[in-house]
Backbone bond lengths (Angstrom), bond angles and torsions (degrees), N, CA, C in turn:
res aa  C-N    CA-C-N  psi(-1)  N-CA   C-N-CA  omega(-1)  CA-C   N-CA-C  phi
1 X - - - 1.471 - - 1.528 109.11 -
2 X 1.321 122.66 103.86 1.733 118.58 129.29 0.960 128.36 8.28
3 X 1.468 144.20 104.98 1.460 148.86 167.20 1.570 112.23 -88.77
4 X 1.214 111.52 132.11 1.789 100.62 177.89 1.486 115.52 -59.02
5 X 1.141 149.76 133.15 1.584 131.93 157.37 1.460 122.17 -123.68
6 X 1.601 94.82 36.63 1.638 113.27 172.46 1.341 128.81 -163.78
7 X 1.273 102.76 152.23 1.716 95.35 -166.12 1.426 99.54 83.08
8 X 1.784 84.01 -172.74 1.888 103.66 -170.94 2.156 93.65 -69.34
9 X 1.243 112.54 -50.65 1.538 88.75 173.08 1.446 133.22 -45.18
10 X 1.611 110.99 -20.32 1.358 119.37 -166.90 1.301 104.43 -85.68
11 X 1.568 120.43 -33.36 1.116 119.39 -160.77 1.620 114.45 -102.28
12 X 2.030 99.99 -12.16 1.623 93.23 142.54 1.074 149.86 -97.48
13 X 1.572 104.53 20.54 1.317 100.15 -178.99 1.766 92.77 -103.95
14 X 1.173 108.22 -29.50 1.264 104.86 176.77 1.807 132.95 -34.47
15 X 1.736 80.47 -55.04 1.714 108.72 -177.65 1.697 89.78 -67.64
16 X 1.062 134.02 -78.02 1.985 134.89 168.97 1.606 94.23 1.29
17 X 1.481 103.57 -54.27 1.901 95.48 -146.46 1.954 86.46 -86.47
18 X 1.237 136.84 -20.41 1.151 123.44 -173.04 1.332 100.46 -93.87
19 X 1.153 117.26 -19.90 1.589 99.22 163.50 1.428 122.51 -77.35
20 X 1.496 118.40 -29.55 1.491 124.17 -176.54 1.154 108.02 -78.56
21 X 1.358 142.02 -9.32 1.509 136.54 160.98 1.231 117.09 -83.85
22 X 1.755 108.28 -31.90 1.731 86.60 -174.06 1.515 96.79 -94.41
23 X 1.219 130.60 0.52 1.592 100.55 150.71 1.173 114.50 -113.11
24 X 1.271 150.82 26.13 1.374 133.41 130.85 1.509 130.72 -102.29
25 X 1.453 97.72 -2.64 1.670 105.53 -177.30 1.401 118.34 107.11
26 X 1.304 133.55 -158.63 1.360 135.06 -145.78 1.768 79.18 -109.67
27 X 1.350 129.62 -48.11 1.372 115.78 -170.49 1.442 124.04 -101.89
28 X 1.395 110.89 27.42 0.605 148.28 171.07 2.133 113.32 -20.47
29 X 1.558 97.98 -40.81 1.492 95.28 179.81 1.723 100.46 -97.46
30 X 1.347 119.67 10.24 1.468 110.43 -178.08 1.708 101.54 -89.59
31 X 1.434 90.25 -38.65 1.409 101.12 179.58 1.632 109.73 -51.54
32 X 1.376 124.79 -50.39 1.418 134.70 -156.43 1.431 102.35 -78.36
33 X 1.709 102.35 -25.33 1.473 87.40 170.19 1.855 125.86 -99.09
34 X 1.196 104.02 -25.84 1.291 94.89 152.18 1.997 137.53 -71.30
35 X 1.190 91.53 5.14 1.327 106.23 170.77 1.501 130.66 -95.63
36 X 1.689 98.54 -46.22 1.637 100.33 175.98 1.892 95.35 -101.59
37 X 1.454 116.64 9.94 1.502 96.32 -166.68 1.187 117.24 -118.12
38 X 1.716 105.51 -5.70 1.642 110.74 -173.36 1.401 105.40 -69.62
39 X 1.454 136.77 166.90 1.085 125.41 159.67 1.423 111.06 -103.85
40 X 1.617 125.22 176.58 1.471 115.45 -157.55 1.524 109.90 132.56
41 X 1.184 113.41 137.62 1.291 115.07 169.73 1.719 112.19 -58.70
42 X 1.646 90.73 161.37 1.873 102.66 -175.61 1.438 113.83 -129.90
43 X 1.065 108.44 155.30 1.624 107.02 174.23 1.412 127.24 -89.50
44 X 1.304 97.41 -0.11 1.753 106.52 155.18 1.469 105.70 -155.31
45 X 1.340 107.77 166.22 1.130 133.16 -151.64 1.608 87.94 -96.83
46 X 1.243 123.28 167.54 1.512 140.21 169.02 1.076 115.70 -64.07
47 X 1.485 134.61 -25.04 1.507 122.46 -164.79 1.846 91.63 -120.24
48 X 1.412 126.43 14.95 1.052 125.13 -157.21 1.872 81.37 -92.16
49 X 1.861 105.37 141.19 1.578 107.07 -168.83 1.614 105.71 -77.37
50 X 1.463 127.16 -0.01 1.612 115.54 164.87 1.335 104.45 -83.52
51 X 1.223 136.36 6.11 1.499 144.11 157.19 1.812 108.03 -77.24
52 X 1.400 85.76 -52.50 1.770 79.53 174.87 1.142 119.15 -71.78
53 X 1.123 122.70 -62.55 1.942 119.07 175.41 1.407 113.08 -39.19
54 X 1.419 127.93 -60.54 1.483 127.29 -148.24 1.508 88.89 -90.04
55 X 1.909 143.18 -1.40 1.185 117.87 155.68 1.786 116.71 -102.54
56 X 0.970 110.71 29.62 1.557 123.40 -175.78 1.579 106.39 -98.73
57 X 1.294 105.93 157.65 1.312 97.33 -165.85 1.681 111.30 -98.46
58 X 1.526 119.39 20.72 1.264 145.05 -171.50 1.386 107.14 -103.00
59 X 1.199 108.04 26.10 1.371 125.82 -172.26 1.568 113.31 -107.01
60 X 1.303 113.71 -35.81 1.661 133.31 -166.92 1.716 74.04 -82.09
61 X 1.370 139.19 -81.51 1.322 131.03 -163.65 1.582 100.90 -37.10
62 X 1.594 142.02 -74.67 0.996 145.23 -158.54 1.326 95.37 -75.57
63 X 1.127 150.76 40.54 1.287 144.48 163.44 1.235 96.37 -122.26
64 X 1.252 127.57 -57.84 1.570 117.94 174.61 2.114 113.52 -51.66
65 X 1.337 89.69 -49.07 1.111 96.05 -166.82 1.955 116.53 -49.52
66 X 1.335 99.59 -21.33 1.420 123.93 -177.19 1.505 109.37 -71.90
67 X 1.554 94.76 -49.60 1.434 73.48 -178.81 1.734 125.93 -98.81
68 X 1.261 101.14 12.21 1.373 121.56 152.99 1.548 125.36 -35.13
69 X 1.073 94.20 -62.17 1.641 130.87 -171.96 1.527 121.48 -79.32
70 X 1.648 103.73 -43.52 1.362 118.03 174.99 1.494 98.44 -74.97
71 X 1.627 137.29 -18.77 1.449 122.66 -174.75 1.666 109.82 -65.00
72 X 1.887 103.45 -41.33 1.471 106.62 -171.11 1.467 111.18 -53.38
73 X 1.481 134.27 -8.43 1.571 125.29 171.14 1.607 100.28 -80.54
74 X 1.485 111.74 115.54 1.228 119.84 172.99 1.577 111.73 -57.67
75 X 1.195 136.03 -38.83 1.648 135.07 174.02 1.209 99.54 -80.06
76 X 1.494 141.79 -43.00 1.268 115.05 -160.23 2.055 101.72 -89.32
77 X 0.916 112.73 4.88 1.680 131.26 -179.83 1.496 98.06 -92.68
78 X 1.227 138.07 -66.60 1.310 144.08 173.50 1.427 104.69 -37.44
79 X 1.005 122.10 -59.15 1.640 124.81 -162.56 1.068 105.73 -77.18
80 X 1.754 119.32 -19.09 1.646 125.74 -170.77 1.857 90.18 -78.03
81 X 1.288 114.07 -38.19 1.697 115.32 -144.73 1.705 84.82 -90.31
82 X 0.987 110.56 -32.81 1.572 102.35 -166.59 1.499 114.15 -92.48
83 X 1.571 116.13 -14.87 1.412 128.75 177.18 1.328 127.95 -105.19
84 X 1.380 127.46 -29.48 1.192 130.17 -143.09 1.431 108.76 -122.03
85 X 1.853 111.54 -3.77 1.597 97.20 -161.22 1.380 155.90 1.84
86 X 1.321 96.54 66.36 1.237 134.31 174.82 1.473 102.55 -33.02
87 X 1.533 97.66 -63.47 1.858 99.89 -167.62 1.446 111.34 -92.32
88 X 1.502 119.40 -13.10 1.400 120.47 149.28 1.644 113.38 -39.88
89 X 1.017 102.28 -74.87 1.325 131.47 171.13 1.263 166.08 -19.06
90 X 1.721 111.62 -69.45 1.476 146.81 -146.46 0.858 92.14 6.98
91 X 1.869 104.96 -87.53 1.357 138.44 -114.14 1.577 98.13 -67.56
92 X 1.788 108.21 -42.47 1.181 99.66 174.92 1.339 145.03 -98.99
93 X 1.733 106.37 28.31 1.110 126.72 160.54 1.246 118.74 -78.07
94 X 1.275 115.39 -47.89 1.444 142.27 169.99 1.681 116.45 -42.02
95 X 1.598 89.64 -53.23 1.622 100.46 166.87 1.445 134.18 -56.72
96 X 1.173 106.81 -48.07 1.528 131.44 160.35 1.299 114.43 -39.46
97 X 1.378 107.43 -73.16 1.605 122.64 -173.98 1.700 109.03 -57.01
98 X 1.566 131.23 -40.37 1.099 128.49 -160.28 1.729 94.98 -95.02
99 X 1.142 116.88 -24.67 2.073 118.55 -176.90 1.939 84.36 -74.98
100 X 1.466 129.12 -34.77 1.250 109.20 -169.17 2.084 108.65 -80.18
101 X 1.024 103.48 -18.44 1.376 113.84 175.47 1.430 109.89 -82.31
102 X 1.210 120.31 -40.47 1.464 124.53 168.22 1.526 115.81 -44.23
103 X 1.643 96.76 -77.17 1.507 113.23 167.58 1.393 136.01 -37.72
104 X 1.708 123.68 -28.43 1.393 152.44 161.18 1.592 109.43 -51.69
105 X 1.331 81.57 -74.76 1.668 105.82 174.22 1.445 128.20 -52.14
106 X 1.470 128.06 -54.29 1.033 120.71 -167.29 2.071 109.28 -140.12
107 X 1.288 88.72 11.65 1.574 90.85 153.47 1.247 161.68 -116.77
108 X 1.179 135.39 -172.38 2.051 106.42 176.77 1.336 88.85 -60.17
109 X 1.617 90.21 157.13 1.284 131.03 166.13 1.545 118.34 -69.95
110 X 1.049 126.98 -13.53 1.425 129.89 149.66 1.250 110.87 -69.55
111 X 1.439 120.87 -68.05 1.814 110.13 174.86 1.181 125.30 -37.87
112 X 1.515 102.78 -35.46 1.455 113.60 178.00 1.521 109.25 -65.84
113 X 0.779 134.26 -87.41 1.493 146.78 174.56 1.908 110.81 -12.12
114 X 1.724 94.77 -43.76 1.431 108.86 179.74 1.520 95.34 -56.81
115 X 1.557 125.84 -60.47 1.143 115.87 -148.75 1.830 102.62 -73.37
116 X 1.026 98.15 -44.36 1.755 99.12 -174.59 1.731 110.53 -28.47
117 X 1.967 96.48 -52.79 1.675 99.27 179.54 1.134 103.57 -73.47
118 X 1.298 167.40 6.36 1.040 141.31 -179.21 1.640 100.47 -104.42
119 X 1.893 119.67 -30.25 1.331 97.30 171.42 1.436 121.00 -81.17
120 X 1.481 96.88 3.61 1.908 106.78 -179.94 1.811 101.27 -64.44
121 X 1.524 106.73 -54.17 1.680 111.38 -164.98 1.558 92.45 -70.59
122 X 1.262 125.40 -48.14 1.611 101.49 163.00 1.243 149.01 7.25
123 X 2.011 84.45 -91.89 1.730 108.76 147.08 1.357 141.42 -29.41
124 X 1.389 100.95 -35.58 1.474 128.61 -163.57 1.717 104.77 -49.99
125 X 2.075 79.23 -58.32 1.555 95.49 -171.97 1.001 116.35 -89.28
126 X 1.243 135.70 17.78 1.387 133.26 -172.70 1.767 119.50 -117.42
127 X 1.722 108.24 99.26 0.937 111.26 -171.77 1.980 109.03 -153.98
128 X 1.251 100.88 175.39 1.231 95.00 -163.48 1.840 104.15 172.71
129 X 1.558 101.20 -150.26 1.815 114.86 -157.58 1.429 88.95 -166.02
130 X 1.717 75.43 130.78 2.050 88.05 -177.35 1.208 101.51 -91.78
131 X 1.179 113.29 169.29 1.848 129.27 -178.00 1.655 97.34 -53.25
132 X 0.990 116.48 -39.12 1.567 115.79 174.55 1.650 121.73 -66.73
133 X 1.701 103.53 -13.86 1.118 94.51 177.75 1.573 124.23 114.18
134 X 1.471 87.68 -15.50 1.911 108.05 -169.07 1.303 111.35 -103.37
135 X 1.411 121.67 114.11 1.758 159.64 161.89 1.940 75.16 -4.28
136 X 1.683 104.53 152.42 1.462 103.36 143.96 1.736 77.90 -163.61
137 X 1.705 88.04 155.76 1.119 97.67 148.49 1.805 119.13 -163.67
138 X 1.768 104.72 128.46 1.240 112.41 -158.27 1.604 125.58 -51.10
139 X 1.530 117.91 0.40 1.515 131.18 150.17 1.252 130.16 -55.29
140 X 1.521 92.20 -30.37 1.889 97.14 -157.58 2.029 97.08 -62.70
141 X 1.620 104.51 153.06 1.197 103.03 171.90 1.138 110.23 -51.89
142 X 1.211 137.36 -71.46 1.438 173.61 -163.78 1.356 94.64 -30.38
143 X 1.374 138.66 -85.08 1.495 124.98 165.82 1.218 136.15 -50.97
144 X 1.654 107.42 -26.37 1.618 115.37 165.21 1.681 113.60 -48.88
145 X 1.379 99.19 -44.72 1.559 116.27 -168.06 1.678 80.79 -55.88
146 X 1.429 121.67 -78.20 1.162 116.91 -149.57 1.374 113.94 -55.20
147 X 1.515 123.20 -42.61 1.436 116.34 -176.23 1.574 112.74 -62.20
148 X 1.060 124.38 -22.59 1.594 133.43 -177.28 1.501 91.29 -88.20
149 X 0.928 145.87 -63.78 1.665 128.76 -166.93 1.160 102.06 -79.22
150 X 1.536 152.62 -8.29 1.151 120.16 173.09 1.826 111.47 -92.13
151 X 1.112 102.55 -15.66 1.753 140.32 -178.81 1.854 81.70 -65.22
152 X 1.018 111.34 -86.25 1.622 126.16 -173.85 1.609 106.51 -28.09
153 X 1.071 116.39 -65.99 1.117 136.06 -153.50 2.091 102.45 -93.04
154 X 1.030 124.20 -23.70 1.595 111.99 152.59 1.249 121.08 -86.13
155 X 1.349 128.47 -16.83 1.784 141.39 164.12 1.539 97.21 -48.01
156 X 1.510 94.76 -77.74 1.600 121.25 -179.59 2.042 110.56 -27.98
157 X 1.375 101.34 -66.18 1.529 112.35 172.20 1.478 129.29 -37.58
158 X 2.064 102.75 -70.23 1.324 128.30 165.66 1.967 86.33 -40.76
159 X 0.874 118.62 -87.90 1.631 111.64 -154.12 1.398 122.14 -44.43
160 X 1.553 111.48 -32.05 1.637 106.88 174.82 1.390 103.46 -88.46
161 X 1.327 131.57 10.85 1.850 115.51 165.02 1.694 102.30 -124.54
162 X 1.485 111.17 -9.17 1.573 87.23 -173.80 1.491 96.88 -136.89
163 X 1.876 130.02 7.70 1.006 128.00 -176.97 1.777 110.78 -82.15
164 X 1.432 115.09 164.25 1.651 121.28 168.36 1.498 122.68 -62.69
165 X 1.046 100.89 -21.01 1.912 111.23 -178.27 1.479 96.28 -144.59
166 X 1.227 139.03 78.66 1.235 122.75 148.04 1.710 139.37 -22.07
167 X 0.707 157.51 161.58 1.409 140.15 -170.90 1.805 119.68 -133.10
168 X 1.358 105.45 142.80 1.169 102.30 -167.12 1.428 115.55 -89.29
169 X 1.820 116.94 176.31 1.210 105.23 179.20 1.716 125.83 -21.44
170 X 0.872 102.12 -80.03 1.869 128.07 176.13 1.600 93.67 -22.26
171 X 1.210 119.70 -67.20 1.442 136.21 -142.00 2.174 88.78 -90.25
172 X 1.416 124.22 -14.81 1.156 108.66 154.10 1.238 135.80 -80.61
173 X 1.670 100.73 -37.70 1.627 93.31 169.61 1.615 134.15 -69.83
174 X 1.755 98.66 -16.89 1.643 115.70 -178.36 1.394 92.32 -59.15
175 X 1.439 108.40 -63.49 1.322 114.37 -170.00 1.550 113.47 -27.89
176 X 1.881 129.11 -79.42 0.766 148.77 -167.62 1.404 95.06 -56.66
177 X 1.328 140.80 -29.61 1.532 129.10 -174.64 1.199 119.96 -77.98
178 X 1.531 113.48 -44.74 1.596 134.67 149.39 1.544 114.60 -28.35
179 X 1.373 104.96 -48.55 1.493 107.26 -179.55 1.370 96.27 -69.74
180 X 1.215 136.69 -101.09 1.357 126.57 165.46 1.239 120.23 27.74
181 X 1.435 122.03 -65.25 1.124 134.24 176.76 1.953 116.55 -25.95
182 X 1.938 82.47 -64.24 1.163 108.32 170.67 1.584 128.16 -47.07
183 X 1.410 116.11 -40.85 1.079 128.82 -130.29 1.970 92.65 -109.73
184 X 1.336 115.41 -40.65 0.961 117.63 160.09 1.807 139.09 -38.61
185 X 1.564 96.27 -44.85 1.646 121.04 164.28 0.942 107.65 -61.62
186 X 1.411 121.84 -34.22 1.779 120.83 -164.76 1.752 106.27 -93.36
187 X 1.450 113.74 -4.30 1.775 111.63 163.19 1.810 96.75 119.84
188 X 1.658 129.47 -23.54 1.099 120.62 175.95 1.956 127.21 -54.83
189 X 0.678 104.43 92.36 1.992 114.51 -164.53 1.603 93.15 -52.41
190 X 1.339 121.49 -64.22 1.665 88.99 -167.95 2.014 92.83 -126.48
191 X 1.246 103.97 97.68 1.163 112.69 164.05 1.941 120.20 -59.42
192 X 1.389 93.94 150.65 1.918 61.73 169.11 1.458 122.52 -97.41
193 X 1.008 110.17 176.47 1.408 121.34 -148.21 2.059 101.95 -98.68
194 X 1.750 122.47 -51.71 0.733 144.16 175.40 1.813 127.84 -90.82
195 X 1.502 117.56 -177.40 1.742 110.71 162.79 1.482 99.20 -85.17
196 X 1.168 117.70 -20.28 1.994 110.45 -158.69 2.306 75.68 -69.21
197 X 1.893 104.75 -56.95 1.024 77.00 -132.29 1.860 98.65 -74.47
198 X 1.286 126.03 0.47 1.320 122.95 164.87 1.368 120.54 -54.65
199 X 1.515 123.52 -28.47 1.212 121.30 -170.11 1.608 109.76 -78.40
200 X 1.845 111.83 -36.66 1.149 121.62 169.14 1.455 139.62 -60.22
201 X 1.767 94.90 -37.89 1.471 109.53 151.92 1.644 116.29 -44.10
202 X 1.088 123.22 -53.61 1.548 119.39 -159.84 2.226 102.07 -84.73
203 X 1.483 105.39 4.64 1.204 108.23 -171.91 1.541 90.61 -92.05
204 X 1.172 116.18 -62.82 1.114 128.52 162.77 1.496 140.51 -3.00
205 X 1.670 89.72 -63.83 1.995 107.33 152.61 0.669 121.41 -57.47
206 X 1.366 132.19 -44.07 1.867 145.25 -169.61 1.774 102.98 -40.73
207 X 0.469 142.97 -27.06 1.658 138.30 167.01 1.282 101.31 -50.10
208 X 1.524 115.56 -76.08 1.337 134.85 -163.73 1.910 124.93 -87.30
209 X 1.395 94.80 39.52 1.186 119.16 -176.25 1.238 121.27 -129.37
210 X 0.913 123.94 131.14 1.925 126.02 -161.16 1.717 114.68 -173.92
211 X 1.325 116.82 136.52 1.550 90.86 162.02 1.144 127.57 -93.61
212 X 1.966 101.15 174.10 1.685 96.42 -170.14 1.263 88.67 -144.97
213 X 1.661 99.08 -171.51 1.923 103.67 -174.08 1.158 117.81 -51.67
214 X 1.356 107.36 -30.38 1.458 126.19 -161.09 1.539 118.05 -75.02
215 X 1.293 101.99 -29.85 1.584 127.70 -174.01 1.599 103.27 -86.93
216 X 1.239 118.83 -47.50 1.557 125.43 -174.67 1.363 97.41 -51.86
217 X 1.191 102.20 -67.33 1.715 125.15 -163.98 1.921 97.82 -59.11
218 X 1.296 121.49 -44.57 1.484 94.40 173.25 1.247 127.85 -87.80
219 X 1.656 115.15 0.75 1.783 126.29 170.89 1.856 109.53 -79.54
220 X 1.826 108.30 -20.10 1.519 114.12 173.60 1.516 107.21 -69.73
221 X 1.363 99.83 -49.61 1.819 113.24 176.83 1.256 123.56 -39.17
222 X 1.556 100.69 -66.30 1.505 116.04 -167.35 1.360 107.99 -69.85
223 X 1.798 113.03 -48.05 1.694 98.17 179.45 1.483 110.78 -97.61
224 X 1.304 147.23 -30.88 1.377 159.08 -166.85 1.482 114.09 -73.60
225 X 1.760 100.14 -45.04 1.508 98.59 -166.29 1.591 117.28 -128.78
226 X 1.319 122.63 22.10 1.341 136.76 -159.89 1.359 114.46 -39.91
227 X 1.328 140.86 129.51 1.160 111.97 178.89 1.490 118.83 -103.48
228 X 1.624 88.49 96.95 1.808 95.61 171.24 1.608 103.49 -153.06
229 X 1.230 91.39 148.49 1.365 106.88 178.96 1.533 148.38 -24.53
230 X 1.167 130.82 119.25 1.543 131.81 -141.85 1.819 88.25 -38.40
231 X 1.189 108.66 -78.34 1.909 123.94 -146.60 1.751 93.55 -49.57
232 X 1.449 136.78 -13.77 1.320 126.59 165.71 1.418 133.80 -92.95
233 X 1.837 106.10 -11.49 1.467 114.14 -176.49 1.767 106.46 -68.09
234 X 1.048 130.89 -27.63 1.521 132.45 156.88 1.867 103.60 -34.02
235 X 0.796 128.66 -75.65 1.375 128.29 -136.71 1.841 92.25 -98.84
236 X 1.392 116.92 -49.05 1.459 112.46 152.22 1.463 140.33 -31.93
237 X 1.460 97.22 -42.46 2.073 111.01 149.23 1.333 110.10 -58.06
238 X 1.333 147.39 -8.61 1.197 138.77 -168.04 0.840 88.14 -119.57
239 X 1.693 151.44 -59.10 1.183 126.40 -172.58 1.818 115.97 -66.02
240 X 0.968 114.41 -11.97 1.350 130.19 -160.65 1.978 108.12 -81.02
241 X 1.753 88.84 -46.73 1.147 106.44 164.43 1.808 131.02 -78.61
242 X 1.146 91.87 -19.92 2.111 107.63 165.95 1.203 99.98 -66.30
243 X 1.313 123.38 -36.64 1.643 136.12 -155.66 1.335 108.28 -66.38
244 X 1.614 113.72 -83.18 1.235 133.75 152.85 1.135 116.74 -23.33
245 X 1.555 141.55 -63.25 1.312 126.50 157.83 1.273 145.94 -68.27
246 X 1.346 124.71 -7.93 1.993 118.48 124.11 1.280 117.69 -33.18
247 X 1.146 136.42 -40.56 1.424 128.93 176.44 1.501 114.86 -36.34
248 X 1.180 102.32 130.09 1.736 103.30 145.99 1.916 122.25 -26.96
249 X 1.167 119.74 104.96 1.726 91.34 173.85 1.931 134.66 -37.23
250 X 1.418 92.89 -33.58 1.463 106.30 169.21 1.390 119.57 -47.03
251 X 1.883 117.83 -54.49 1.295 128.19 -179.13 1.705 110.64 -76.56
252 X 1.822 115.17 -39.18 1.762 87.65 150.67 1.134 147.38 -37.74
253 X 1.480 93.33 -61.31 2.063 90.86 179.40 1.341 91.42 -51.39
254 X 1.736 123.57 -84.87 1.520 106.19 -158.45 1.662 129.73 -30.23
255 X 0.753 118.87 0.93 1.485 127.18 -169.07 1.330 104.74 -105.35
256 X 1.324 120.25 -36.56 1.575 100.15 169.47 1.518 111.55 87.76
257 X 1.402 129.21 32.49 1.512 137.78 -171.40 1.313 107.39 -40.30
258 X 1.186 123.41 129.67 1.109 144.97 131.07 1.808 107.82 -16.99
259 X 1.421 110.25 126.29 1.491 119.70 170.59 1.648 115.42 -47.47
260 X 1.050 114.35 -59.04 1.359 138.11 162.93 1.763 108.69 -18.91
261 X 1.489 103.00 -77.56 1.625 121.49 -163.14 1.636 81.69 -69.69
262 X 1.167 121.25 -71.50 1.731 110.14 -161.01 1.817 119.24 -60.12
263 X 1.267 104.99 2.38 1.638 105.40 162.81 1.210 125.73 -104.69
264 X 2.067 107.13 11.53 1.407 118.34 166.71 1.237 107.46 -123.46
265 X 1.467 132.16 20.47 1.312 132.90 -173.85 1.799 103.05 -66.06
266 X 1.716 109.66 -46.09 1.448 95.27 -173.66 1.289 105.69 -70.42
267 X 1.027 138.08 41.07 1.730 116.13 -164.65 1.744 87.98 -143.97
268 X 1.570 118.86 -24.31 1.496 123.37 -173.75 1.485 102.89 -37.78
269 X 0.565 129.23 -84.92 1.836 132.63 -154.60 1.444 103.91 -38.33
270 X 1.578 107.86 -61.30 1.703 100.12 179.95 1.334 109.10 -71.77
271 X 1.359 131.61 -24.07 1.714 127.01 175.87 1.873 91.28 -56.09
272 X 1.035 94.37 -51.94 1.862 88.19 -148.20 1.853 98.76 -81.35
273 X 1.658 110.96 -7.86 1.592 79.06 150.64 0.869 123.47 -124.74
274 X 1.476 134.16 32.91 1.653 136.79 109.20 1.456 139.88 -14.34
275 X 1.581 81.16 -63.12 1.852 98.76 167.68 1.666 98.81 -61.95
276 X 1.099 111.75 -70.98 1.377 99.86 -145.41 1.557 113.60 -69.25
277 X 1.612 117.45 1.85 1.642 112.88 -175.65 1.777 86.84 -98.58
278 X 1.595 133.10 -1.06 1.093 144.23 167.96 1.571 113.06 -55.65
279 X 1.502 92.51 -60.16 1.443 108.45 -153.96 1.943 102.94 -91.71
280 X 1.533 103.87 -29.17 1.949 87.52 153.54 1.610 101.22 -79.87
281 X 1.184 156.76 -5.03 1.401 145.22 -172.40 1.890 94.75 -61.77
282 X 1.623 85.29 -42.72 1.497 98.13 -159.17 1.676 124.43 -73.03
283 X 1.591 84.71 -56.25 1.530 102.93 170.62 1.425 141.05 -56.00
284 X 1.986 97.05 -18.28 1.351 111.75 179.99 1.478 121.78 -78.22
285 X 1.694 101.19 -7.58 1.490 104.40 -163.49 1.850 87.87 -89.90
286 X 0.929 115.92 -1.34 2.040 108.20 -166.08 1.809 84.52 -105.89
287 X 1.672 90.62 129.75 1.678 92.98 -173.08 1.674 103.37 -89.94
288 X 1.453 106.36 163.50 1.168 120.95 -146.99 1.844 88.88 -109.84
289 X 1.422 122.21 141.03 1.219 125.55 154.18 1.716 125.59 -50.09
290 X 1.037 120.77 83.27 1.746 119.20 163.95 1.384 120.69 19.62
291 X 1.218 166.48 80.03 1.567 115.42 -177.16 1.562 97.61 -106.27
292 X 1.752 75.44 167.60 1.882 106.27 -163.07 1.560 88.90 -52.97
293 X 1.087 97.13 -149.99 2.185 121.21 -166.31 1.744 92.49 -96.86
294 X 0.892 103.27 166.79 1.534 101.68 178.31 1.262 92.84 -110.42
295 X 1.426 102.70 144.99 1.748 119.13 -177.12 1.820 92.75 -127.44
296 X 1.400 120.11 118.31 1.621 123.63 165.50 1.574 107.68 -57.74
297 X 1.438 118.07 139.29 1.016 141.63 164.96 1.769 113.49 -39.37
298 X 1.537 116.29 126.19 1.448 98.54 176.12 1.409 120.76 -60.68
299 X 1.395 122.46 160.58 1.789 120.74 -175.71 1.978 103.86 -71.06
């Protein structure tokens, strides 16, 4: 097949392929094809709704929005700032994190399984003392729980205000159980199961949620100071600003907005579904690997 490389086709498939590298990386199409192309059993089925959310393009909003939210845990923020170089980094944090959601989601169940252990030994090593003074370590259930339900639950959001098919009752709790799925492999003991009980989970934290230096400084980063290129920080404020307003109002204020994002808050909803009928405009033109038949996981 012919690729356009002119005109408005040229220049969307173009924008497709510069978006598909900087969030999956330079190999970005080896990956896509060993992902949707291997054959092999899966851990969900095709019509299963963590298939729909995590391939929607309401995902880049709830991805920011996640880690918005996940900063206000003072231990699980500490271990992020001191482990993960984020701002060393981004791009290939970003990369990491979205090939392991990929791989979860829509690959064999062996790949899958591979990736879970490898962010398990991760975990392993990742430990430390918050500025306050307090033990963490990125194994413990206890923060797992939290990074997976607040993770769960801005995916979940972003998709019923800015996804292509929103999802119905049925298709929220699948969702959240599916995650589960996930979340269990990764060391969390009782994930929740439903939305009632995801929503309760994140009530739950609310005690132990607050901001800190650590949190300010990565809400300046992520929306204030991103590092990408002048001619995209326009339209990146809009997603940035969709982001921030999924939040809980509670987890705004704590966050401490940026001047910038809070003088586009009234405008979020139509910014962010701008962006996102943008970013399938874009993404649809980069062709997708086939995948085989779906084969269910043995019992």
């Amino acid at each position: 097949m012919t690729l356009p490389t002119h005109g408005v086709p040229g220049l969307r498939r173009r924008a497709g392929e510069a978006l598909l590298h900087r969030v999956a990386g330079p190999t970005a199409h080896e990956k896509r094809a060993r992902i949707h192309g291997t054959p092999g059993p899966r851990w969900f089925a095709p019509e299963r709704p963590v298939r729909v959310v995590h391939g929607d393009a309401s995902m880049y909003i709830g991805g920011l929005a996640a880690l918005l939210l996940q900063s206000l845990h003072p231990e699980a923020m500490a271990a992020v700032a001191a482990h993960s170089g984020f701002q060393g980094d981004p791009w290939g944090r970003l990369q990491r994190t979205s090939t392991f959601l990929a791989v979860t989601t829509f690959g064999t169940s062996e790949d899958a399984e591979h990736a879970v252990q490898r962010v398990r030994r991760v975990h392993e090593q990742v430990a430390g003392t918050s500025p306050d003074g307090v033990p963490y370590r990125a194994s413990d259930p206890h923060l797992l729980t939290w990074v997976h339900a607040a993770e769960g639950y801005c995916f979940l959001r972003a998709h019923q205000r800015y996804g292509r098919h929103p999802l119905d009752r049925e298709g929220l709790d699948g969702y959240v159980a599916d995650m589960a799925h996930v979340a269990r492999r990764l060391g969390v003991t009782r994930p929740p199961e439903t939305r009632d009980e995801l929503v309760k989970c994140l009530v739950h934290y609310r005690p132990e949620l607050r901001a800190t230096a650590e949190s300010r400084a990565t809400a300046r980063y992520l929306l204030a100071h991103p590092p990408l290129p002048r001619p995209v920080l326009l339209p990146y404020s809009l997603l940035a600003a969709a982001a921030a307003e999924l939040l809980p109002p509670w987890a705004r204020s704590a966050i401490d907005l940026p001047l910038a994002t809070r003088l586009l808050l009234p405008v979020a909803r139509p910014g962010g579904r701008a962006i996102t009928a943008a970013i399938r405009w874009a993404t649809t033109a980069v062709p997708v690997e086939e995948a085989p038949p779906y084969v269910p996981p043995s019992p």
